[in-house]
C-alpha positions in Angstrom: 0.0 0.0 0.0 1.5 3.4 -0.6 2.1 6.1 1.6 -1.2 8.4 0.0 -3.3 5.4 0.6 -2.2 4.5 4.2 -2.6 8.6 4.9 -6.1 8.7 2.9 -7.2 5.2 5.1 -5.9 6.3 8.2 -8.0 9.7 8.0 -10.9 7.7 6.5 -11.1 5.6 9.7 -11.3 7.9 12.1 -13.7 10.3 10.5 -15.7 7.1 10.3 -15.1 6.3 14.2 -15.9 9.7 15.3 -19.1 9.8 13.7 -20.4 6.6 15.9 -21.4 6.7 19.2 -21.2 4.2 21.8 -24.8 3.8 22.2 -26.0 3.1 18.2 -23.8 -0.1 18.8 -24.6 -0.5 22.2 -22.0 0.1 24.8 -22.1 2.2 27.7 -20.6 6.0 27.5 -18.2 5.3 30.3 -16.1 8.0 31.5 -15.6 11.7 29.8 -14.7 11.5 26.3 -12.2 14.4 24.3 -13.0 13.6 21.1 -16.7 12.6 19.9 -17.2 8.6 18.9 -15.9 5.6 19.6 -12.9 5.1 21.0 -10.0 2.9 19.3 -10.3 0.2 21.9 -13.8 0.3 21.6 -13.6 -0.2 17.6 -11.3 -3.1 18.4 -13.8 -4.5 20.6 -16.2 -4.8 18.4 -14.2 -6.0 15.5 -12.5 -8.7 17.4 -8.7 -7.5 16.7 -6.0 -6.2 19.0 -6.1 -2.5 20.2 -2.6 -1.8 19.0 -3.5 -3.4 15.6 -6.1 -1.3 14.9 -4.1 1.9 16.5 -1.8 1.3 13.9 -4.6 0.9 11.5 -5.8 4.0 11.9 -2.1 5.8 12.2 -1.7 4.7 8.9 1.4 2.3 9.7 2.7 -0.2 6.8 1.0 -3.5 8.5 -0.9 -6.1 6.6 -4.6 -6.6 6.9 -6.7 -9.2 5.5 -10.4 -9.0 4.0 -11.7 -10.7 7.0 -10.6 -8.3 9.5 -11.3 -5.3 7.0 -14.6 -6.3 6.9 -14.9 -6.9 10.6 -13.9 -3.1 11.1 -16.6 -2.2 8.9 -18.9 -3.9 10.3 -17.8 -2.4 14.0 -18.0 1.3 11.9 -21.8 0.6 10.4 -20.1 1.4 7.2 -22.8 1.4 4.5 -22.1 -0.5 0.9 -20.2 2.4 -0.4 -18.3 3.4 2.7 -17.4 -0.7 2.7 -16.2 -0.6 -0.5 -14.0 2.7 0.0 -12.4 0.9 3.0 -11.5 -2.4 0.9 -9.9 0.0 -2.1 -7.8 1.8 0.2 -6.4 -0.9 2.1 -5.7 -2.4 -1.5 -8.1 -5.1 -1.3 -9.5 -6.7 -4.6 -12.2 -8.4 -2.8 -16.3 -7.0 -3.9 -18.9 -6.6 -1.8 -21.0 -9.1 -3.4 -24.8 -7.8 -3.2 -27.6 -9.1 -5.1 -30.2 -7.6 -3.6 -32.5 -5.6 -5.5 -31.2 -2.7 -4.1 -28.4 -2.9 -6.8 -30.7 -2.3 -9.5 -32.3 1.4 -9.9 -35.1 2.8 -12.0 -32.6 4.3 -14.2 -31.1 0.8 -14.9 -34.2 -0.6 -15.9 -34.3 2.8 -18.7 -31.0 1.3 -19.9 -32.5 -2.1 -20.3 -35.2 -0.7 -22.1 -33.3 1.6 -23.8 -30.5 -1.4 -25.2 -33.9 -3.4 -27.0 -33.9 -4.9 -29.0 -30.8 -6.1 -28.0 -31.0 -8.4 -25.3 -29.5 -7.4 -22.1 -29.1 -8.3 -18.2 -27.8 -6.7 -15.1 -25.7 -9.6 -13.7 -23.2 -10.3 -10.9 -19.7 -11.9 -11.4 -21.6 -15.3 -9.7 -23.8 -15.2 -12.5 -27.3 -14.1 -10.3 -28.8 -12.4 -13.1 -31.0 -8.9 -11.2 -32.5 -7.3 -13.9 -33.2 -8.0 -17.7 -35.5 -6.6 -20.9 -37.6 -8.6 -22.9 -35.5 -9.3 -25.2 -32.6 -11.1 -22.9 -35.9 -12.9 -21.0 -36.7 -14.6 -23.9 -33.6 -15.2 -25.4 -32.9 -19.0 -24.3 -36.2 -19.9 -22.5 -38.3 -17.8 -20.6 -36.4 -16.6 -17.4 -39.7 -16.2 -15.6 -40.6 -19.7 -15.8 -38.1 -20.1 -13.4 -38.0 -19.1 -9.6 -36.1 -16.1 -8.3 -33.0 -18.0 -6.6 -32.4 -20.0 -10.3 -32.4 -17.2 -12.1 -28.8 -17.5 -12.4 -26.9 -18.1 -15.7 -24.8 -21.0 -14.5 -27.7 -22.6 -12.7 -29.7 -22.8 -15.7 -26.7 -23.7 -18.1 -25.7 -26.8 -16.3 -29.3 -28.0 -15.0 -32.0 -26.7 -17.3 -31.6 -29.0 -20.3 -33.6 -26.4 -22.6 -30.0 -24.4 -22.4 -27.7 -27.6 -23.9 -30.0 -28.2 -26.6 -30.1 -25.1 -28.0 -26.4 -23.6 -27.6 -24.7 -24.5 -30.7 -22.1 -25.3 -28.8 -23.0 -26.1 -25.3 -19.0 -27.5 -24.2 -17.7 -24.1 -25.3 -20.0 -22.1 -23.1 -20.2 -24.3 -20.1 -16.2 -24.4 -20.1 -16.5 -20.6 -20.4 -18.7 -20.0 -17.5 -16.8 -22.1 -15.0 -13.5 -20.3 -16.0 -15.5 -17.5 -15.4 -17.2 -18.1 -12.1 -13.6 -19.8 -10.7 -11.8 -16.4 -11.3 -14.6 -14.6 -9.8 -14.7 -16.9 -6.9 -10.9 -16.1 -5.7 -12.2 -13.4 -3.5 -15.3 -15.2 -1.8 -13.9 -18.4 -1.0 -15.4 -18.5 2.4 -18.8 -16.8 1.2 -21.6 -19.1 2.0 -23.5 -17.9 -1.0 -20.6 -18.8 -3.5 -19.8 -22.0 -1.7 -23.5 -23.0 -2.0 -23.6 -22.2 -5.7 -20.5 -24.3 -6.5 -21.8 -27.5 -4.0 -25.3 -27.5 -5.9 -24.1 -27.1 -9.8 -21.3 -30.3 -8.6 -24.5 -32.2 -7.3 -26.3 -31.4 -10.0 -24.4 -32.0 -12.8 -21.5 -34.2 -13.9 -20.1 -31.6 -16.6 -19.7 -29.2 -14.2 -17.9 -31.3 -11.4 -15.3 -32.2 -14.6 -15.3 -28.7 -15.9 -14.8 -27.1 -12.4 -11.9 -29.8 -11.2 -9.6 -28.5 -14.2 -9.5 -25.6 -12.7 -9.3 -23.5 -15.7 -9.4 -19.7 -15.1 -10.9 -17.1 -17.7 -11.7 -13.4 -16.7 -13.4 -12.4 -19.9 -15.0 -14.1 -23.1 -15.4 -12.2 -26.2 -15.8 -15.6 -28.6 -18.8 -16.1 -31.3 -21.8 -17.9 -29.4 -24.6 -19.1 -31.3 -28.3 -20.6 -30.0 -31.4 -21.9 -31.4 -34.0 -19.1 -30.3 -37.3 -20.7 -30.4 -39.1 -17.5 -31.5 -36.7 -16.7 -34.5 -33.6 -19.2 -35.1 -30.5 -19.7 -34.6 -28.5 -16.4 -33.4 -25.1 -15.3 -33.5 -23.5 -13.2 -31.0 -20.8 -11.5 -28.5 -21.6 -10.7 -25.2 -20.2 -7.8 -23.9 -19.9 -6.9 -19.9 -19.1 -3.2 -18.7 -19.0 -2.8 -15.0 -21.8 -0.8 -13.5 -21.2 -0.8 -9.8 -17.2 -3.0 -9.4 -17.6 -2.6 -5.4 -20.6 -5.0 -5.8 -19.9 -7.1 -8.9 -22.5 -6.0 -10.7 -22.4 -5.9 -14.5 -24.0 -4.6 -17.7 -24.3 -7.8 -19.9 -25.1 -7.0 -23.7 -25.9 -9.3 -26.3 -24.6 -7.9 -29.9 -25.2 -9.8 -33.3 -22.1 -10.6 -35.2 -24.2 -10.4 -38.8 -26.7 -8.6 -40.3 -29.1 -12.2 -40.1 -28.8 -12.4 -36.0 -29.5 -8.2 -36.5 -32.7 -8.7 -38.5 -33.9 -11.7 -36.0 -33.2 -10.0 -32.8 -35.3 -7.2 -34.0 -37.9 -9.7 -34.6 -37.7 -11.3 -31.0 -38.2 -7.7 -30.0 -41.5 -7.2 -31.4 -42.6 -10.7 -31.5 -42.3 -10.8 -27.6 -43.6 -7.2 -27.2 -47.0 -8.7 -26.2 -45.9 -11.2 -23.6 -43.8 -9.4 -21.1 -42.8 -5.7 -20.0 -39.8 -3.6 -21.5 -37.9 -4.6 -18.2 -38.0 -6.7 -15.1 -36.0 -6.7 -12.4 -35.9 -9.6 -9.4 -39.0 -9.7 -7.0 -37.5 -7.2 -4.2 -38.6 -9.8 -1.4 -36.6 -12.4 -2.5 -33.9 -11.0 -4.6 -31.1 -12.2 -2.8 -31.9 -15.6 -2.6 
């Protein structure tokens, strides 16, 4: 970490201590206090680390701290998401703060969505939870819809909904693609329940992925041709294309773009032949979004 950043963390820290007090996280205001907020030992309390740890910490000394205890200081500071996020940066962490809760997704996202038709597009997270979507991207494969909020996930339903093998043109390309994918994202969440679960159930549930995922293979992007049977208009060709929306929370922009005038001409046709059926854009149910 360089100097700037230890300065900027250290100062970041204790603006954020000062601002809490001891009673909104529930310990007693013992004694007279010179400066307003917690004090350090009190932070340290609360986030299970050594006093002279997080002294130094906050002095901005060169000493090592993992994403464990970073995120047990943030908890201890009621950081919010962005707040969270800042910490991690500064303290050069490149772990996320993996949220998939409908929060993520804003009215002005779902404009984009609409806006992108009629070229399919989703609001996804590195773990493949996909949060929002037009109509387009719903009907793309098979109808999203048709399946319930925690599956709507583009792994879940490459590897177990057989309607996704038959109609990739080629379903070994993708499939090795997405577990690349999700085992480079996975390097920071190793001991997130939520990623562990994902990873337990597509092994139980299917054979390709257990080989797929014990090769270890990593891939951070994939720009290659993919082609599937659509059952409203044929076979389409096309790139998908991710640009970052919010990093701190893995949440991505996902466009699909034709590679020939042909896939142009039929996703335009999916479009409007699907206008009928659904609305412009859908996001998850709020109540169970981050299942």
């Amino acid at each position: 970490m360089a100097d700037q950043s230890r300065r900027e963390l250290a100062a970041f820290l204790r603006s954020r201590r000062e601002r809490v007090t001891p009673a909104d996280v529930g310990l007693p205001a013992l004694g007279r206090r010179r400066t307003p907020g917690l004090r350090r030992e009190e932070v340290a309390q609360l986030a299970g680390v050594g006093v002279t740890w997080y002294t130094w910490l906050e002095q901005g000394r060169p000493i090592n701290a993992s994403d464990q205890v970073l995120n047990a200081v943030a908890r201890a500071l009621r950081l919010d998401p962005d707040e969270h996020a800042h910490l991690l940066s500064l303290a050069g962490s490149e772990a996320t703060l993996d949220d998939t809760s409908h929060h993520a997704v804003t009215e002005d996202h779902l404009t984009v969505l609409e806006q992108l038709l009629p070229l399919p597009a989703c609001i996804q997270t590195t773990r493949f939870d996909v949060l929002a979507y037009n109509r387009a991207y719903r009907h793309l494969i098979s109808d999203i819809e048709q399946w319930p909020t925690r599956d709507r996930n583009c792994a879940v339903l490459n590897f177990l909904d057989p309607l996704w093998a038959e109609r990739y043109e080629d379903h070994a390309l993708v499939s090795a693609s997405i577990v690349a994918r999700l085992r480079a994202s996975m390097a920071g969440h190793f001991d997130d329940p939520r990623w562990l679960g994902l990873v337990d159930r597509l092994r139980g549930g299917s054979a390709l992925f257990q080989e797929l995922w014990d090769r270890r293979d990593v891939r951070r992007s994939d720009t290659r041709v993919k082609g599937f049977h659509n059952p409203w208009v044929g076979l389409l060709r096309t790139r998908f294309t991710r640009l970052w929306l919010d990093r701190s929370r893995s949440v991505q922009l996902v466009t699909i773009t034709p590679v020939d005038d042909l896939t142009r001409r039929r996703l335009a046709d999916l479009a409007e032949a699907v206008a009928a059926d659904a609305p412009v854009a859908a996001r998850r149910p709020a109540a169970t979004a981050g299942a």
